[in-house]
C-alpha positions in Angstrom: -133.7 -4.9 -179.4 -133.3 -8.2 -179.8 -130.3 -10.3 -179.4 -130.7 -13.1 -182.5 -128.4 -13.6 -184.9 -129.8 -13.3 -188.5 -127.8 -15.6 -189.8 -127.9 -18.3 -187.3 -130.8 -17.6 -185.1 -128.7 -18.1 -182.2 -130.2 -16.9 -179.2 -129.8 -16.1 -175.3 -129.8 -18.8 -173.1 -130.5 -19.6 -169.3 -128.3 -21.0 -167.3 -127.0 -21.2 -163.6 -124.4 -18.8 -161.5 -122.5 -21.2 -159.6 -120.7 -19.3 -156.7 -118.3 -21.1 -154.3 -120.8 -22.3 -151.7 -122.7 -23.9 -154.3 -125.9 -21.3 -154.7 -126.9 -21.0 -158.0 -128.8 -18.0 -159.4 -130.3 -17.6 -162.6 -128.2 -15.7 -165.8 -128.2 -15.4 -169.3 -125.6 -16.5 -171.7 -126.1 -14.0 -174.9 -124.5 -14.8 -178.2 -121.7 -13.1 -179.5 -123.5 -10.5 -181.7 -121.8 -7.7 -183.7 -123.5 -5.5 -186.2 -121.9 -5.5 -189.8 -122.6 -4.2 -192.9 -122.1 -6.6 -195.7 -122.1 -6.1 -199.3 -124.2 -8.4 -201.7 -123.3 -8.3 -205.1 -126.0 -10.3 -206.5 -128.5 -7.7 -205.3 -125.8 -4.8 -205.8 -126.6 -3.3 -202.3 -124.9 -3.0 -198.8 -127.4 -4.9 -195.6 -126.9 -4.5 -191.9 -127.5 -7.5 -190.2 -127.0 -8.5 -186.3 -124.9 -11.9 -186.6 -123.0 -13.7 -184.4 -119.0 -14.6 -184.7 -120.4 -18.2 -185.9 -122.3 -16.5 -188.3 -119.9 -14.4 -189.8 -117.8 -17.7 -190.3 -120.6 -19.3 -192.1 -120.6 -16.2 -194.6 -116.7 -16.5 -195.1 -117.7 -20.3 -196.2 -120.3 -19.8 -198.1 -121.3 -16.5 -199.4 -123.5 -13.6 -198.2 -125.9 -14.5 -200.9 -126.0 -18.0 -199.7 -126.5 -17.5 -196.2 -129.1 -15.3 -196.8 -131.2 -17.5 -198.7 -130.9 -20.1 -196.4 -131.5 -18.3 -193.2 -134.9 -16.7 -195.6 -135.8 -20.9 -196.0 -135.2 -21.4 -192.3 -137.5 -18.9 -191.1 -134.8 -16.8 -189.0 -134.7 -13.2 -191.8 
């Protein structure tokens, strides 16, 4: 399963642990993914999609519909 969001296309990243003495070992910062089910009236049907909390602030802004399409243009859906 992977951790994208649909909406954004945010994805894990690599970083550094960083203890006390200085030693760094590899670690992943994942995005804050939830799985919602949203309703989209122009298509008259409920969608699950994996999005982010970023994403779900985009689809307050602008829409379901709207976030969809663009995220459809942008390759990410």
């Amino acid at each position: 399963m992977s951790r994208v969001c649909e909406i954004t296309g945010k994805k894990a990243i690599v970083g550094n642990n960083v203890s006390h003495s200085n030693i760094k070992t590899k670690r992943k910062f994942n995005p804050n993914l939830h799985t919602k089910k949203f309703y989209v009236p122009e298509l008259d049907e409920w969608i699950y999609l994996k999005v982010s909390a970023h994403g779900m602030r985009n689809i307050n802004k602008k829409g379901i519909y709207q976030c969809l399409i663009e995220a459809s243009e942008k390759g990410i859906l």
